[in-house]
N, C-alpha and C positions, 0 to 999 in steps of 0.2 A: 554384560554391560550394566552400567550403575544404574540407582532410581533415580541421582538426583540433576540436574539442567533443566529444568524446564522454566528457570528464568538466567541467561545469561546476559552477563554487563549489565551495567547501565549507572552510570553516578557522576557527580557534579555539577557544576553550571556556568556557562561562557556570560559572565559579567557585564560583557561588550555588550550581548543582545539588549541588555536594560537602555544603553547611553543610546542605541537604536530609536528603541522604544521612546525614551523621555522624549527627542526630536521631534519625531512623529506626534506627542500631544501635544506639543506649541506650533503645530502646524495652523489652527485657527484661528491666532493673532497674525501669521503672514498677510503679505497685501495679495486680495485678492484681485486681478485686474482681466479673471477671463472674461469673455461673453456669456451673457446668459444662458445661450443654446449650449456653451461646453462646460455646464455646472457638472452633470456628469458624468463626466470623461475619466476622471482620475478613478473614481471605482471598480469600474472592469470595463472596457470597452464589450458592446453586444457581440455575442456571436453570430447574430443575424442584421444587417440593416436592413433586411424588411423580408417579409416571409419569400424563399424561394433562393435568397440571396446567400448563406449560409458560407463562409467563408472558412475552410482547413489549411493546415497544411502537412495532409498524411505524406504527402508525396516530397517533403523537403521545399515545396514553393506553397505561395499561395494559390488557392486554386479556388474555383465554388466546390462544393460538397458534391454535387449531384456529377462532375464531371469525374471525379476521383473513383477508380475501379477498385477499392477496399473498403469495407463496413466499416463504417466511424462517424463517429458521434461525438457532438462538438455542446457544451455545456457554457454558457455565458451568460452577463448581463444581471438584469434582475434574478433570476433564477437561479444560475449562480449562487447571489447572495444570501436568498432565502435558504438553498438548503445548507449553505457551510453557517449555518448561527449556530448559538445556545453552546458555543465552545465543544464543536464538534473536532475531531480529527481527522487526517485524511480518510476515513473509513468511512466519511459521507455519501461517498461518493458509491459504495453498495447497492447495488439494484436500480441507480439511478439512472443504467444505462443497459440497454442489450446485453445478458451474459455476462454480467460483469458481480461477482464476490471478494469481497476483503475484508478478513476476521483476524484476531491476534489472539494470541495466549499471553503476550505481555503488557497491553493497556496501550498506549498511546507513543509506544516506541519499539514497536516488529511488526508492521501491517504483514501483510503475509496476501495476495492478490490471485485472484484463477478468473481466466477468458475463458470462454465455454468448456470449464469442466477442466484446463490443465492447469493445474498448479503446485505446489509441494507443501505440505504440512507441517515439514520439517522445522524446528525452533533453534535449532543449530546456526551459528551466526557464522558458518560457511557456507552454508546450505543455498545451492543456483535455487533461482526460482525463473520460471519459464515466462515471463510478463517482466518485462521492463517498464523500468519509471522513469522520463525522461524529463527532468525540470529546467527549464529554460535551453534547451537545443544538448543538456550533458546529463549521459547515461550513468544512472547511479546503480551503481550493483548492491550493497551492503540492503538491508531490510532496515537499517537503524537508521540509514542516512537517507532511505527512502520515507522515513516518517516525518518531514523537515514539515513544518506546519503549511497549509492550503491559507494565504492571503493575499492583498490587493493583487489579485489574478486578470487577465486580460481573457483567460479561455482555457477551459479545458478539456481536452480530445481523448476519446479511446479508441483505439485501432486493433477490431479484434481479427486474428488470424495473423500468421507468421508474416512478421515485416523486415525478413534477411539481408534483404539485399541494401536498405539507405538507415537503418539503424544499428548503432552498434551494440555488442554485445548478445547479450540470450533476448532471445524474441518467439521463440516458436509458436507460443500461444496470443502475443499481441501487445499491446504499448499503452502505456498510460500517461498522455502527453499534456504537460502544466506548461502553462507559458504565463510570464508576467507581465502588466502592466509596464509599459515602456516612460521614459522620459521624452518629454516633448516641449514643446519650442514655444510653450504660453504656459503662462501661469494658471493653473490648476489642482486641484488637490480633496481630500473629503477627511472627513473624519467620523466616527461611529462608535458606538458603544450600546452594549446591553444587559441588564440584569434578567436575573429569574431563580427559580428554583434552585434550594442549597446554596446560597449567593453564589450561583453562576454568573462569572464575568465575563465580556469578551468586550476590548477594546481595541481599536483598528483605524490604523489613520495613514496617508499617504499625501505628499505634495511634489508636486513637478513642476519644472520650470526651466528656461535659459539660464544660464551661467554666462554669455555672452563668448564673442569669437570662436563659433561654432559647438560650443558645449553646451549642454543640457543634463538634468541631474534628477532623479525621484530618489525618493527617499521614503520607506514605508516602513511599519510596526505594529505590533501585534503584542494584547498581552490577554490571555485565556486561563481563567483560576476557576475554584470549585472546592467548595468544602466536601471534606470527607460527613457522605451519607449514610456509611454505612458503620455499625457500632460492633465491636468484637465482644461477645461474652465472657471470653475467658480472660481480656486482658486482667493485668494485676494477680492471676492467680499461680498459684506455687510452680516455678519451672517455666511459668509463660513471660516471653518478653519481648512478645505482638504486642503494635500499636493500639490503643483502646477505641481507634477511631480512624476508618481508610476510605480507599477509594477517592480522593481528593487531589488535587493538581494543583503547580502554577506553570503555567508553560509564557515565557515569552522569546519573541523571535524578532528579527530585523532585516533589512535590505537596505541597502543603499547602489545605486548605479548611476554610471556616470556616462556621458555618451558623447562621440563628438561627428562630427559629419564637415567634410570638407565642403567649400563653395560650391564646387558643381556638383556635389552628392556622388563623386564615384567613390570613395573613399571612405567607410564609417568604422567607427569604431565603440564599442561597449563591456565597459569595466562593473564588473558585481561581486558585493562580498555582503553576505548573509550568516548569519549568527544565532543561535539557537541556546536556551537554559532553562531547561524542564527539573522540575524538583514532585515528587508526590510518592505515592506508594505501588505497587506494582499489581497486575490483574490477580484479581481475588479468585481463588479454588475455594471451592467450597464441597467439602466431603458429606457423601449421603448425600445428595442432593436430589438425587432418581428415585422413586420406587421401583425396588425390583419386582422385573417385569413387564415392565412398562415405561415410557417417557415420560409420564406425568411426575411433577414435585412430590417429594417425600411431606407427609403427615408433618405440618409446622413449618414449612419452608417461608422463611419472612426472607423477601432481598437485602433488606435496611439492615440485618445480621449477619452475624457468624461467628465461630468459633476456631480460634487459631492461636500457635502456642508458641508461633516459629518467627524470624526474624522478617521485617517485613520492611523496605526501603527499594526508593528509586529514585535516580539521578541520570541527568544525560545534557552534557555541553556538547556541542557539535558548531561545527566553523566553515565556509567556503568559499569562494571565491572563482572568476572565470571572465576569462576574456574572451570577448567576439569581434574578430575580423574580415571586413570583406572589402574585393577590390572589384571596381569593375572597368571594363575593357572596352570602350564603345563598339557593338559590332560582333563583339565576340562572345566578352561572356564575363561569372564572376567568380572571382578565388574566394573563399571562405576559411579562417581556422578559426576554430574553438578549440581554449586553452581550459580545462578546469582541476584544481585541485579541493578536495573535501574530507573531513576528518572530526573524529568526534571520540567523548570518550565515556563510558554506560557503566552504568552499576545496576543491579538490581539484586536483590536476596525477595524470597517469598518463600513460604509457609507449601512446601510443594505437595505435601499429602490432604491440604484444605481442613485437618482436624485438629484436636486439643487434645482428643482420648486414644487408647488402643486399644478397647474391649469390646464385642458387641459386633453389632454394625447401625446406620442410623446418620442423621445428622450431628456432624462435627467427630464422628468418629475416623481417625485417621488411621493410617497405614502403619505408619513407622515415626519413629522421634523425631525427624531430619526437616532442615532447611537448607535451603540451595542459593546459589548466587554464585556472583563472580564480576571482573572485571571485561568493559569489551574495549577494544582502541581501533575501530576501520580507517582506514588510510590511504585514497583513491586517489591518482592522477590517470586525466585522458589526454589524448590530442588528438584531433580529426582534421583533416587537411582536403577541403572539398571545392571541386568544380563544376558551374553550373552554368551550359552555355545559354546565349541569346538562343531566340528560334531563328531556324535558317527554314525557307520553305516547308513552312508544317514540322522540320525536324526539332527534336532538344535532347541535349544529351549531360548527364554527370556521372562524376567518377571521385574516385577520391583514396585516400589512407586513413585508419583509424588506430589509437595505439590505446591500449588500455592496461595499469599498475596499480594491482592491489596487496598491501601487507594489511595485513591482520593480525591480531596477538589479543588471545579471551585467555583467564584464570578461571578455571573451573571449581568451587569451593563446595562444600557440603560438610552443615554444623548438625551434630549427633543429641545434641541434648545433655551429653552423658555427664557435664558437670553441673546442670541444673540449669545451661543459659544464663551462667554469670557473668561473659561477656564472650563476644565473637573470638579472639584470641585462643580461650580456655577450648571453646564449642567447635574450632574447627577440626576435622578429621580426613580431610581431602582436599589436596592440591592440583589440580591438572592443570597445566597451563600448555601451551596452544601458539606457534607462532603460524602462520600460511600466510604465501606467495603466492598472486594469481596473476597471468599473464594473458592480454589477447593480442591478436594482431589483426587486421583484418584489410582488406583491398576491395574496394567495391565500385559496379559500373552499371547506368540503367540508360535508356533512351526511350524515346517514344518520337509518334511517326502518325500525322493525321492525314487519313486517306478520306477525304469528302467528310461523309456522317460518320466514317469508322477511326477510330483509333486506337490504335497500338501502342503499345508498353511491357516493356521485359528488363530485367534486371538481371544482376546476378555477384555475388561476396565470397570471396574467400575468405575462412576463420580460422584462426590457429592459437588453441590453447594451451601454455603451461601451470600447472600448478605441483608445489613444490610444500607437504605440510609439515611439521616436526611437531611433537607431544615429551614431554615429562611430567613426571611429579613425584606423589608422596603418599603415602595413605598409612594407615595403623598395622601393625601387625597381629591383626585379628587372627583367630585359629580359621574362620570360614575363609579368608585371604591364603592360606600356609599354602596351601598348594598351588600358589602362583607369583611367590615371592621370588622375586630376580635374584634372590643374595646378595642383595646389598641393605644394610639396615644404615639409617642414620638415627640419633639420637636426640629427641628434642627434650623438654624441660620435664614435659609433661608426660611420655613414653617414650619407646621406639616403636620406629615407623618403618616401614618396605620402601622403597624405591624403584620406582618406576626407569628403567635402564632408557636412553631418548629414543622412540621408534621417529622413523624419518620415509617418507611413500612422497613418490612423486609417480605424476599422471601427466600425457600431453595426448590433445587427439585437435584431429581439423576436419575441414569440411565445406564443399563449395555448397550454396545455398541459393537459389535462381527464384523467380517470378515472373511471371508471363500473364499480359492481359489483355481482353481487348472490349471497348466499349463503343455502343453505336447509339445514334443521334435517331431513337425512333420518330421523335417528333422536335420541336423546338423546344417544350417544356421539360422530356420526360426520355432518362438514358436508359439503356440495358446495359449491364456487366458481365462478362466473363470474368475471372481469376482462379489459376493455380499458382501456389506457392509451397515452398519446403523454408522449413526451421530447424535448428539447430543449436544445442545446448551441450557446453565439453564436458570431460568425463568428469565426475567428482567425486569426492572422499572422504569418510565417514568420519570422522576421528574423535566421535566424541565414547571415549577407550576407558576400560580399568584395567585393574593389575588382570594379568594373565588373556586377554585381549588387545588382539590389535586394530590399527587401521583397515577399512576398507573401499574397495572403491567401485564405481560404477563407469561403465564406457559411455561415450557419445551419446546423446538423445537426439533423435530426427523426427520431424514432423512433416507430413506432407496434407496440404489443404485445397480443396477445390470449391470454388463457394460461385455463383452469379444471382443477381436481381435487377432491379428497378428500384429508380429516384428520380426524382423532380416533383411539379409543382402542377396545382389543377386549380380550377374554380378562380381561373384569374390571380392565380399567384396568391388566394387567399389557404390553399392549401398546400403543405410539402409532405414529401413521404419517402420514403426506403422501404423496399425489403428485397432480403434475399436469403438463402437457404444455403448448407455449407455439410462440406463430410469432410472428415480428417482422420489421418489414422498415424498415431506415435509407436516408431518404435524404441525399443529398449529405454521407457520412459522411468526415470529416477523420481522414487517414491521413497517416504520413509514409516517403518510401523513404529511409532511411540509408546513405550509402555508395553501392557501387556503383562504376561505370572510372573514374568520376569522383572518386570522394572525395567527395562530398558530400550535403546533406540536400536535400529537397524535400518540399512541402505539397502534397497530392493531395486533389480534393474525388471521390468516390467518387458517380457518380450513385446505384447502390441497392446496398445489401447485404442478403442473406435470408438467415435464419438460424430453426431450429424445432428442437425439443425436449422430452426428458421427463427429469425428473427424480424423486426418490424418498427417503425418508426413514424410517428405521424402529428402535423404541430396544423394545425386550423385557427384561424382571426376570422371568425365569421361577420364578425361587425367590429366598430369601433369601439375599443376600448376591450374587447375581452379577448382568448389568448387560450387554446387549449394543447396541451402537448405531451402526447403516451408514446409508450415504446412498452415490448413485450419481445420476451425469446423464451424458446421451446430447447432444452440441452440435454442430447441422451449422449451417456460415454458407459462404455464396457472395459472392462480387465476383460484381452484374452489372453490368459498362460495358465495352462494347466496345470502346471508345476510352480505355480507361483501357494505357498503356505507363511501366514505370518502367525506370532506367538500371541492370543487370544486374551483377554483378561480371565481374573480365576476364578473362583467360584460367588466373585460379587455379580456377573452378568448374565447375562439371558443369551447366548451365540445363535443365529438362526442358521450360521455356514455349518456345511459339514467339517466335523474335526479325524482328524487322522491322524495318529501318535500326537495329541496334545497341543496339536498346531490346527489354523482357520484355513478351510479354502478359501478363497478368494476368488479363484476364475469364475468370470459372468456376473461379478460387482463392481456396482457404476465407481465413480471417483469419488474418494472422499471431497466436503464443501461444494457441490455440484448438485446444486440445483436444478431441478428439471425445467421448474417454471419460472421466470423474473419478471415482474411487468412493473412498468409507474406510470401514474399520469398527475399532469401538472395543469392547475385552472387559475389564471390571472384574469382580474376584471378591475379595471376602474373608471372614475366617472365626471368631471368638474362637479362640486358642492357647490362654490361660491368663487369669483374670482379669483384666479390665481394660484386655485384649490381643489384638488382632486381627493378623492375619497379611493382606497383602491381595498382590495382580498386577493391573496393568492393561497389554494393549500395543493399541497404536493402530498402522496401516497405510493409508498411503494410496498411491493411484495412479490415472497419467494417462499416457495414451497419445500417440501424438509428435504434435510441433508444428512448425508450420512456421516457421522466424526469419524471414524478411522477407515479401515483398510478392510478390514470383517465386519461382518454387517450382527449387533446386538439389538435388543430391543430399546432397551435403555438409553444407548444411542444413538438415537436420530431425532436429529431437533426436528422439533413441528415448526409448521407454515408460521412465519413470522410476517405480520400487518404493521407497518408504523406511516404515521401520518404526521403533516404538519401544517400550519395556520400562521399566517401574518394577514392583520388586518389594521389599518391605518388612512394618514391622511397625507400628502405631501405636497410641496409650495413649488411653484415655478423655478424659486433662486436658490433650490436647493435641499430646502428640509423638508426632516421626514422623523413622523413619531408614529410608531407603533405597537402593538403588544403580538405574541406570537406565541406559539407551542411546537415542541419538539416529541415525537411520540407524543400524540396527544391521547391516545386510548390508552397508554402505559399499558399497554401489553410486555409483558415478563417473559422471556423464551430462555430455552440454554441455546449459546451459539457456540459451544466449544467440550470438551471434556479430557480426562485424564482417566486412563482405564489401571492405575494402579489399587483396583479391588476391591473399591470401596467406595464407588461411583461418585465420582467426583466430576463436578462441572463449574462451570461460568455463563453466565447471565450478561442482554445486553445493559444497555444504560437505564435509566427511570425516564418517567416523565420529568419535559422542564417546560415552564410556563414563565412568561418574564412581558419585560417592556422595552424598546430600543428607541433609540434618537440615532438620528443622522444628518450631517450638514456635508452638501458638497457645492466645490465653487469651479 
């Protein structure tokens, strides 16, 4: 298999998102006619109205948190706020909750997500991953369309352990559920902006209101930019035609929805279409960047550099839209359909070996002459057809249909250098293009059943997947290629080339997927949980191919999970809390080894992985005005397959596994990204200064102990314990405003969160510190 993917798609920009945007800044000349009490409403409504009261909806209704028999963690409010600043990306949300990791190799368009320890590493833009992203009630499969920006948010939920039976799609590891800010039936609205470090922007504005004759409409925007901080040393020199200056962004996004609700409210309805146009450069590799031997930076290692020779761009428009229907039946119950379709289209090219040189080893010393990229186009429709009855004597029950349609189509490209980098045209030397068809179906049905203090709850889903992939292309007709040339040559201007003949693999598997739970009323404040559950992920298929290689593929992945605790609330409702403790055991768990002597990817089916756990949650308001709120999980996961060997990097690493003909064992190594330890804690306090005038601080701190990058365990790779911290401190008015200054990582601690084992120890870095000032006005 080839060296070069490790950036595909990503390019252009959906125009719409700007006319979004402009809206949303003249939202603070609208008339503002709310009440004082609902100045901040349009922002994010709280996750809590008052400690103890904690409102989810893991279960498809709303429920309190402490009643709900599944781990989840519900994120709102001010808090919320503070930690999505400073033009973060979805990846805020990292350590900010129980077991919860999301790291990218492509920057701010392939989050890549694992619940305690299951996830996939894979950068392949067919690649399942075992954690669903569910944004506004519709399941987004693609990694590209899962990156859609985090704004004017109502709450954000993570439900860790398999949620089979009432979400659709792959779930086996758990759910990362965004819900937006709704339109409402009084005028309201906010607007916000902030600078900082590197003129980091981020600008944010939303307004809701009546439309009149039962309609209502918000409308919200987002525009997030960032100078490039980091400066290439080699741009400008012979052969290089790297940007002389990366790392930089402009991301803007938009929403608009529309809503209408009949007179007697049985009736509603809710139209959304959102828009997305990101423009910047793609995540930075950076060769030599380890000493061998060790995890610590190479002698010279400055973040604000590097050394790159290869092409370096990134684009990505993406579009959606989704209707929500519900009908209800006095007595009986309510029909629900969600309609959504979403689509986007990615460019990215990068510098995949992170150097300029080929000799030696060291910083900026790279692998090979090559640059990677390609085109991506995801293209989702869902439909979910769900029922949800009234309670009849303590009982409730739903059921439902789910349909899920994915095309796909990425261009695989890889530029050689070999005409000096005189333009992408001259420099290409590989073709792969990529179309897949992915099909779900699904039927699902749960009830629950309150007997006094105890109640009961069981589910259960049938899944049924097709995937259907085809591959061609093109490549040179190199003498190292001759022995895998199809016989068919074409001829282009510049040589001849081989031909890739179309290989064509289709996969289907299913799978009934059930939960069962039961929770008891030990006291009024405080429940106990039982939960087992199983998860389920279809088989899938490898296909990122070169000449003389085919597709492969992986069967079904099952998850089976056992978890119970405690929640609720003490000290007078001045404290809430969770905890509970969980084992799980996957089998035939889809992994992929990236890299490696080889340069290339591989699909690994993983006979069993074990994994057990506790985690813990706890928010305290000991007095008025202040506000303390930690969580911490403890995650151990094992490979067990004894006959599990992946292809090792060469002689740039340090392997600590035993090798056996050239290849890493593996059995009895945790999961890669899999943290052992995650904890954060959040401290809000504010105070009246002077009428009408509160002075507040909030800082939030999280941390996670190291991780292992790949699949074998090296010295070189394992990120150390990453600390980052954050500060807002200010003042704000009864009718709205709010000025403050704030820090994002404010220790600027520097870690590697990722690497590339193509030999020459290549990694990536998180973000720097940013430090800035923000305003906000909500009415």
């Amino acid at each position: 298999m080839t060296k070069h993917r490790s950036h595909q798609g990503l390019r252009r920009a959906m125009r719409s998102g700007l006319s979004v945007l402009s809206l949303a800044a003249a939202l603070p000349f609208a008339p503002a006619v709310a009440h004082a009490g609902e100045a901040g409403d349009a922002a994010a409504a709280p996750a809590a109205a008052g400690t103890g009261d904690i409102v989810v909806t893991a279960t498809r209704r709303s429920e309190l948190a402490k009643d709900v028999p599944v781990a989840v963690t519900a994120i709102g409010g001010e808090k919320l706020d503070n930690l999505n600043s400073s033009g973060l990306d979805i990846r805020f949300l990292s350590g900010r909750t129980p077991s919860l990791q999301i790291e990218s190799s492509f920057g701010r368009t392939f989050p890549r997500f694992y619940i305690r320890g299951l996830g996939n590493t894979d950068y392949d833009p067919n690649a399942a991953q075992p954690v669903s992203v569910v944004y506004d009630d519709v399941a987004l499969e693609s990694p590209m369309l899962k990156s859609f920006p985090v704004f004017d948010l109502k709450q954000v939920e993570v439900l860790r352990g398999p949620q089979g039976s009432l979400f659709g799609r792959n779930t086996p590891a758990g759910v990362v559920k965004l819900e937006s800010a709704k339109p409402t039936d009084y005028y309201t609205g906010y607007v916000s902006g902030e600078w900082g470090t590197y003129n980091t922007l981020n600008v944010e504005g939303a307004m809701s209101g009546p439309l009149g004759g039962g309609f209502t409409a918000r409308i919200s925007g987002l525009l997030e930019r960032r100078d490039n901080w980091v400066h290439n040393t080699n741009a400008g020199a012979a052969g290089s035609v790297a940007k002389s200056d990366l790392e930089g962004y402009r991301d803007v996004a938009g929403r608009l929805q529309i809503a209408y609700a009949s007179p007697d409210k049985s009736f509603n309805a809710l139209w959304d279409f959102h828009a997305r146009d990101l423009a910047g450069t793609p995540r930075i590799f950076r060769a030599g960047m380890f000493q061998q031997g060790t995890n610590n930076f190479a002698a010279g290692f400055d973040p604000s550099k590097v050394s790159l020779d290869g092409y370096t761009s990134q684009q990505l428009t993406q579009w959606g839209t989704s209707l929500h229907l519900d009908y209800h039946i006095d007595g009986v119950g309510t029909i629900y359909s969600i309609s959504s379709y979403e689509k986007a289209k990615v460019e990215s090219s990068g510098d995949i070996d992170g150097g300029a040189t080929y000799t030696g080893s060291g910083l900026g010393v790279g692998a090979y002459q090559d640059s990677t990229g390609g085109y991506t186009r995801p293209e989702e429709i869902s439909q979910e057809i769900r029922f949800a009855s009234d309670e009849f004597h303590g009982m409730r029950l739903q059921g439902g249909f789910y349909y899920f349609h994915q095309n796909l189509q990425y261009s695989e490209y890889e530029y050689d250098g070999n005409s000096g980098y005189t333009n992408r045209a001259n420099d290409l030397d590989q073709d792969v293009e990529h179309y897949d068809v992915n099909e779900n179906y699904g039927v699902f049905a749960s009830g629950e059943a309150k007997l006094g203090k105890l109640t009961l709850r069981a589910g259960v889903r049938y899944s049924e997947d097709h995937k259907n992939d085809l591959v061609w292309g093109w490549m040179p007709s190199y003498s190292i290629y001759s022995a895998y040339d199809s016989g068919n040559t074409i001829t282009e201007p510049s040589g001849t080339y081989s031909v890739m003949t179309p290989q064509r693999m289709r996969v289907s598997g299913s799978d009934v997927t059930w939960d069962a739970s039961a929770t008891y009323a030990a006291t009024r404040a405080i429940n106990a949980y039982a939960r087992v559950a199983t998860g389920y992920q279809g088989p899938a298929i490898q296909d990122r191919v070169t000449f003389g290689s085919y597709q492969s593929s992986a069967p079904k992945q099952t998850t089976i999970s056992v978890e119970g605790g405690f929640k609720g609330s003490a000290l007078d409702h001045k404290l809430t809390f969770s905890i509970d403790a969980y084992y799980n055991e996957t089998k035939n768990m889809q992994v992929t080894a990236v890299g490696g002597l080889t340069a290339s990817a591989q699909l690994y089916s993983l006979k069993k992985v074990l994994g057990h756990g506790v985690e813990a949650e706890f928010e305290l308001r000991p007095i008025e005005g202040l506000s303390i709120s930690a969580s911490g999980s403890y995650n151990f996961t094992k490979i067990k397959d004894p006959n599990a060997y992946v292809s090792p990097c060469g002689g740039g690493c340090t392997v600590t596994n035993a090798i056996v003909d050239g290849l890493a064992s593996i059995n009895n190594n945790p999961l890669p990204q899999a943290p052992k330890w995650v904890g954060n804690i959040t401290i809000g306090y504010e105070r009246p200064v002077a009428p009408n005038i509160k002075a507040f601080v909030m800082t939030d701190w999280s941390y996670r102990s190291s991780v292992n990058f790949f699949l074998y365990e090296a010295k070189e790779f394992v990120g150390k314990p990453l600390t980052e911290g954050g500060v807002k401190i200010g003042v704000k008015t009864d009718d709205g405003w709010e000025l403050a200054f704030y820090g994002r990582n404010i220790l600027n601690q520097i870690r590697a969160v990722g690497a590339l084992d193509f030999n020459n120890l290549t990694g990536m870095i998180n973000d720097p510190r940013i430090l800035g000032v923000a305003v906000r006005k909500a009415w």
